[in-house]
C-alpha positions as CSV (number, residue, x, y, z in Angstrom):
1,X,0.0,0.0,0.0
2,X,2.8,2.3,0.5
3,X,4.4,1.4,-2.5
4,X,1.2,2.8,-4.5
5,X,1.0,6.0,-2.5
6,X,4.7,6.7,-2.8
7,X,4.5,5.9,-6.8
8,X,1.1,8.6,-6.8
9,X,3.1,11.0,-5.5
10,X,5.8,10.7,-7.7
11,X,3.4,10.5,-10.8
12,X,1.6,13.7,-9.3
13,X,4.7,15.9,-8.8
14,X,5.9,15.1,-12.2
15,X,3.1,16.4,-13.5
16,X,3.2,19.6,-11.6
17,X,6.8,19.9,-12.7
18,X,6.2,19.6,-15.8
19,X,3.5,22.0,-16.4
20,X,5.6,24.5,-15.0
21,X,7.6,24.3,-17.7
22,X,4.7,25.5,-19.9
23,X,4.2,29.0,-18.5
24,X,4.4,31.8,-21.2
25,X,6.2,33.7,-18.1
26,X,10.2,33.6,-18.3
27,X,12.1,31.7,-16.4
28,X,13.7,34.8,-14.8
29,X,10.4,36.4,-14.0
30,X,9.4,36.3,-10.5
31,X,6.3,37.7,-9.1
32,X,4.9,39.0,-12.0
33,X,1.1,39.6,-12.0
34,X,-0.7,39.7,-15.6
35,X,-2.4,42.8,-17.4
36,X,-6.1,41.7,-18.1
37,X,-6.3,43.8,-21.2
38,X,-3.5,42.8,-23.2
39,X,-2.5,38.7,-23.3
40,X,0.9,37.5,-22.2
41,X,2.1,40.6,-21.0
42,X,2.9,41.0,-17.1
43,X,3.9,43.8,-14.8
44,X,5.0,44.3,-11.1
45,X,7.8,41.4,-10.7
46,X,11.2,40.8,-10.1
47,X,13.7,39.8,-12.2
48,X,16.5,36.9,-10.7
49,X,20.1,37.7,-12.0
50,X,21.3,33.9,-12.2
51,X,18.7,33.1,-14.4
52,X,19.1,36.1,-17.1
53,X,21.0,35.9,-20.2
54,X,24.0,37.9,-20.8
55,X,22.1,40.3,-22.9
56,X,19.7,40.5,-20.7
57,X,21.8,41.4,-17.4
58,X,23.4,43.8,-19.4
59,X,19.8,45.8,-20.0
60,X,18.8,45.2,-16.3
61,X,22.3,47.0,-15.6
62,X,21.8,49.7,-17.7
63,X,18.0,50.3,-17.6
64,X,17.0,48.5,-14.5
65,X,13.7,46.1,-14.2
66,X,11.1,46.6,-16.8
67,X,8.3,47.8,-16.0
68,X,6.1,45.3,-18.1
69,X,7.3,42.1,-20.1
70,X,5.1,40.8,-22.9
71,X,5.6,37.5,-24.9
72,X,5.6,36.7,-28.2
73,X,7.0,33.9,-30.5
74,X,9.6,34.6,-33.3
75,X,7.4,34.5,-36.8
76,X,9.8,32.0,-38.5
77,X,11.5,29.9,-35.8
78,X,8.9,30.3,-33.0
79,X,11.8,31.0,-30.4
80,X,10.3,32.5,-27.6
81,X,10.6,36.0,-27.9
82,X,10.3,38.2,-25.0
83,X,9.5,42.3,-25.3
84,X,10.6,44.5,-21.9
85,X,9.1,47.8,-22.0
86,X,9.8,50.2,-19.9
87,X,7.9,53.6,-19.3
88,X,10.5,56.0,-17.9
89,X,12.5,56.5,-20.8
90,X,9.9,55.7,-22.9
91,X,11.6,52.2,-24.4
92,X,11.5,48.8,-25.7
93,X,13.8,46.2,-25.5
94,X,13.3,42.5,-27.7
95,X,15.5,39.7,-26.7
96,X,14.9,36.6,-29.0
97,X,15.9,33.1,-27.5
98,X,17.9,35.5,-24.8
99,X,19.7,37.9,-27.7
100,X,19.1,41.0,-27.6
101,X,17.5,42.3,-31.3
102,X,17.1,45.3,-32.6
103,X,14.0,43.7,-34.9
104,X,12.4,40.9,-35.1
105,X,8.8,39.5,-36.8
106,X,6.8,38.0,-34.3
107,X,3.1,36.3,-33.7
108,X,1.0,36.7,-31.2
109,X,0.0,32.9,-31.2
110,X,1.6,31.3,-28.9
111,X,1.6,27.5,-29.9
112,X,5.1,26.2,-31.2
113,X,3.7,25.1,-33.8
114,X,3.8,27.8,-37.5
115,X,1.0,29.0,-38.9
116,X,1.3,26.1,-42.1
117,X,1.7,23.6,-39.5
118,X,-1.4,24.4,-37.4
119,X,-3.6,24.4,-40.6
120,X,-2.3,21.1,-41.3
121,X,-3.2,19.6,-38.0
122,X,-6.4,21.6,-38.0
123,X,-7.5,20.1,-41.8
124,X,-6.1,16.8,-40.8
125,X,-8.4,16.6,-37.7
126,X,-11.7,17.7,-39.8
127,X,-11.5,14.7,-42.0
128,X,-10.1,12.8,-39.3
129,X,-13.3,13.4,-37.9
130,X,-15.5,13.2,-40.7
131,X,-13.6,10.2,-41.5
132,X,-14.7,8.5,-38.0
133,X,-18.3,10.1,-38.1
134,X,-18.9,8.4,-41.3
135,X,-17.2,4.9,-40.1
136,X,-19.1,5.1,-37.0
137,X,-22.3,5.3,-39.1
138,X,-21.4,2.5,-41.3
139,X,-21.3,0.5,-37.8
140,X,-24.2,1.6,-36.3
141,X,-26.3,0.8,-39.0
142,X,-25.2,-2.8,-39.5
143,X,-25.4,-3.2,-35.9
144,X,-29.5,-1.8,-35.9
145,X,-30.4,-2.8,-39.5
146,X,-28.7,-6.8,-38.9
147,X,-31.0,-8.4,-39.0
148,X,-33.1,-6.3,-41.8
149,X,-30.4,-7.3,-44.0
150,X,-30.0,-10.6,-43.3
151,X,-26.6,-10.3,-41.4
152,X,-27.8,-12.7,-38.1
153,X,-29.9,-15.7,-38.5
């Protein structure tokens, strides 16, 4: 019995762990509270030095924390693509993958996947589903119609 509870646990925290890992929020960000009017964009946080890229230390240095960090992915490459904006100067910062850019095309969709690859999926699930709908039918009416059609004696 304490075998299975112990092996629960385990299972459980792995989970938790892992979906951790899928927060828009960087790993750096602490604290951070999101806007309610604009997606993936958070303000009032902490930023922890160990975690930050060299690029990224060297802004903190020379600007200090951002006053709100919003997060995009990179257009072609879906990198995560992170925008610090800060009021006072009146400034952005972009730091693809951790690099500071000076540009970069991004896209508000968050999935990993492109835009080419998500239509795929999405047209491969419709007739994946219109596919089963119809197979389904096919089954259900030999199961109800059976013996109609001489299938059972």
């Amino acid at each position: 019995m304490r075998t299975h509870r112990w092996r629960a646990i385990v299972a459980f925290g792995l989970v938790l762990w892992g979906l951790t890992g899928c927060s828009m929020q960087a790993p750096y960000m602490r604290g951070w509270q999101p806007l309610e009017r604009i997606t993936n964009r958070w303000q009032g946080g902490s930023l922890r030095p160990v975690k930050l890229s060299p690029d990224e230390a060297a802004v903190v240095e020379e600007l200090g924390t951002p006053d709100e960090i919003r997060f995009f992915r990179n257009a072609s490459t879906r990198e995560a693509v992170y925008e610090w904006i800060y009021k006072e100067p009146e400034q952005l910062v972009w730091f693809n993958a951790g690099q500071r850019v000076e540009y970069v095309a991004v896209d508000t969709s968050t999935s990993k996947l492109t835009a080419a690859e998500r239509n795929t999926v999405r047209s491969k699930a419709v007739t994946g589903g219109f596919l089963a709908g119809a197979i389904g039918g096919l089954a259900a009416g030999f199961l109800l119609l059976s013996e109609d059609i001489g299938l059972k004696d």
